[in-house]
Every structure is written in C-alpha cells, then in structure tokens.
C-alpha positions as CSV (number, residue, x, y, z in Angstrom):
1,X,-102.6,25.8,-45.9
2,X,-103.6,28.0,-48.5
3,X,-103.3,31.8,-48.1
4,X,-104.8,34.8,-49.5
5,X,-103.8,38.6,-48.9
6,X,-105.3,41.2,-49.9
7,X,-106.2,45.2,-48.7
8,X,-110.3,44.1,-50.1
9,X,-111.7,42.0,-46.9
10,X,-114.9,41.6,-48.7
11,X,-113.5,39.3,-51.5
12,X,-111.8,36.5,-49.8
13,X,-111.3,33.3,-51.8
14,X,-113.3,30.6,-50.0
15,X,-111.1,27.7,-48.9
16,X,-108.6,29.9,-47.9
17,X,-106.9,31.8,-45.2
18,X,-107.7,35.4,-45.1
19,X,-105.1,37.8,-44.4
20,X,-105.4,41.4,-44.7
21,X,-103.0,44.0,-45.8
22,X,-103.7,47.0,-43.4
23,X,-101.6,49.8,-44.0
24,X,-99.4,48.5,-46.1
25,X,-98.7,46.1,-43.9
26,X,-99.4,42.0,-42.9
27,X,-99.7,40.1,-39.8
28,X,-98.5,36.6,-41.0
29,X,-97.9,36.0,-37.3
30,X,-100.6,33.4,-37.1
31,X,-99.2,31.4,-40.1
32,X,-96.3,29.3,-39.5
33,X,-93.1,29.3,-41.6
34,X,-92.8,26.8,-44.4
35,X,-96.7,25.9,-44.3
36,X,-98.3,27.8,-46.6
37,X,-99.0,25.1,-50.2
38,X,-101.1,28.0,-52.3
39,X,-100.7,32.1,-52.0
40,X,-103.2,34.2,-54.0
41,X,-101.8,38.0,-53.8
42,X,-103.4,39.5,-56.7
43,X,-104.6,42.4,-55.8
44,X,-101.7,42.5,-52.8
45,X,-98.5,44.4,-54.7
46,X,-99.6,48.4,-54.9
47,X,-101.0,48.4,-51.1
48,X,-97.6,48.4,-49.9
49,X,-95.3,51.1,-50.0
50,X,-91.6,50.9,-51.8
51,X,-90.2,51.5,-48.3
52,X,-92.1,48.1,-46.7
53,X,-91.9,46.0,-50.4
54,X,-88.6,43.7,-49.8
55,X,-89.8,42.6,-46.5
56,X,-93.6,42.3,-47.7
57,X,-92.5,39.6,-49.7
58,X,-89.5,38.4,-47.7
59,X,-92.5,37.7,-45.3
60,X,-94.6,36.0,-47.6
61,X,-91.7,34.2,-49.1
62,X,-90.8,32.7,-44.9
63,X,-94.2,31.4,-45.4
64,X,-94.2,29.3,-48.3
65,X,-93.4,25.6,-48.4
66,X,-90.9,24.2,-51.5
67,X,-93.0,23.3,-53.8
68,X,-96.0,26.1,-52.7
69,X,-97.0,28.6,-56.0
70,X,-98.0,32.2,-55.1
71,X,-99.9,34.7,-57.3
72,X,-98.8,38.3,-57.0
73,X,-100.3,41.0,-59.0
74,X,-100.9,44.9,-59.1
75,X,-101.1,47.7,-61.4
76,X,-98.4,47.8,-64.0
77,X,-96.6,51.2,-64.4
78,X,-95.3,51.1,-68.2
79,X,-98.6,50.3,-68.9
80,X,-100.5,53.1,-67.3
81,X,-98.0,55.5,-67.9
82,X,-98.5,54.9,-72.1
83,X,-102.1,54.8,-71.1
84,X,-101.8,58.1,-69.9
85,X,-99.9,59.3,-72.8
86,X,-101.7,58.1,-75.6
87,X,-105.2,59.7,-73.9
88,X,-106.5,55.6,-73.4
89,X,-106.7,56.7,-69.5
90,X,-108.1,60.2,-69.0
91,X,-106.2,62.4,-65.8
92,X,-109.7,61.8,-64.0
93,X,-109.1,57.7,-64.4
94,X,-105.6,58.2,-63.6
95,X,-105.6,60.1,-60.2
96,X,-108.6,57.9,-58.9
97,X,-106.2,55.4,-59.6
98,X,-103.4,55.9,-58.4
99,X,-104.4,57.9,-55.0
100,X,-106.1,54.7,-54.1
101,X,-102.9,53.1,-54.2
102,X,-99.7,52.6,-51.6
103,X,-97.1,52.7,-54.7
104,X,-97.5,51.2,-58.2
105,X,-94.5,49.4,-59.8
106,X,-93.3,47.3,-62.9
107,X,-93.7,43.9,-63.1
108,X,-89.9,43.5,-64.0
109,X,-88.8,45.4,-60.7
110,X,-91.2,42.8,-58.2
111,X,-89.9,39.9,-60.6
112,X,-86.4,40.6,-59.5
113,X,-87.2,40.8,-56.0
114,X,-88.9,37.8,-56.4
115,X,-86.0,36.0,-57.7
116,X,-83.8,37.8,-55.3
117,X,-85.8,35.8,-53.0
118,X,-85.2,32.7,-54.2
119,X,-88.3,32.2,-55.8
120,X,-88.4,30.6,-59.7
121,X,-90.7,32.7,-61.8
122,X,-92.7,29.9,-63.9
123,X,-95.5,33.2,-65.7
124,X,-96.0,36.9,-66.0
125,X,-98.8,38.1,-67.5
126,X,-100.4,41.5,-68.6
127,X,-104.2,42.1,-69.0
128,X,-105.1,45.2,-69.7
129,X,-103.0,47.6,-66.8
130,X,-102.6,45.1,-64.6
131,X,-100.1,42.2,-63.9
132,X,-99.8,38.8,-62.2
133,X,-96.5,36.9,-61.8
134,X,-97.3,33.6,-60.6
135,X,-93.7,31.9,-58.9
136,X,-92.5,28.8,-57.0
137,X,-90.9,28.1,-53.8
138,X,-88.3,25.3,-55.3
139,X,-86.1,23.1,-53.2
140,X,-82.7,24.5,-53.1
141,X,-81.5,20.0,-53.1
C-alpha cells in the first residue's frame, strides 16, 4: 500500500492512499500496521505542532513495512531564518509564511527523531527553504 499525507486534499498523488492531516493531526486508523511499501509526506512536517511531532511520526513509522521508504519534508528554519536576515524574504513573505504553518523546524531535529525511531536516513535535501529527508524502514535481523 502506498500512502500519502498531507494538510492539501486537492493534490493527492494518484495511485496512492490519501490521508489528510487535519489539525495537526492523522487518522491512520484505516491503515494497518506494517503495510504501508511507499509514504510521500512532503508537504506533511510543519502541519503538526512540536507538542503532537514524536507520535506524528511514531504513527507513521507503526505503519511502514521493513523495506518501505517514506518522504518527509517541510519548511526549513536555518534557512528561513538567514532568509529573513539577509532581506532574501521580506517580513510580508515571512508572516504569510509561517502563520500558515502548525510549527516549522530543522531538518537535523526531525532527522533525529527519525532515527530515534529506528528509521535509516538514506538523503536529505534542501531546495530553496524547504527540505525533504527521504528514510527506510530496515529489518532490525
């Protein structure tokens, strides 16, 4: 089964299940542990707030088979924050931004959850202010 989550309803991958992020949170409840082969969370990270974020992904993690690789992504911070500082992102840009958003985070702080989870980080990449960290579900044999 292949999975994506996301807050945007209207932009669901085809091929996949949809499974919306409604007030920061998910209802995975019609998914069944261990089944899930492919999770695209892209756009999934800053609709959740630091409060809900450990068990977000603990969820997401219960889902995935070994073997499955799941996409995560959302607004880097350092980025945004230098963008903001070196005028590249006017205040305007900014607080559109980010008041559109549950949280916003760095990459390296959801990486170490991710491990924390037991999940192997294979890429982490930047484009423009936002991130994706693609990682695997390995078997622990």
């Amino acid at each position: 089964m292949k999975i994506h989550i996301t807050e945007n309803v209207n932009n669901s991958i085809e091929g996949f299940v949809l499974v919306p992020i409604v007030y920061g949170r998910l209802d995975l409840g019609g998914v069944t542990d261990h089944s899930a082969t492919r999770i695209v969370a892209i756009d999934a990270i800053d609709s959740v707030p630091t409060s809900m974020l450990t068990k977000f992904l603990q969820d997401i993690v219960n889902k995935m088979r070994f073997g499955c690789v799941a996409t995560f992504g959302g607004i880097e911070l350092d980025v945004l924050s230098r963008g903001v500082i070196t005028n590249n992102i006017n205040v305007e840009s900014f607080n559109k931004l980010v008041f559109s958003k549950k949280a916003i985070y760095k990459n390296s702080d959801i990486v170490k959850i991710l491990t924390g989870l037991g999940l192997s980080i294979d890429k982490v990449l930047i484009q423009g202010i936002n991130y994706e960290i693609t990682a695997t579900r390995k078997n622990p044999n």
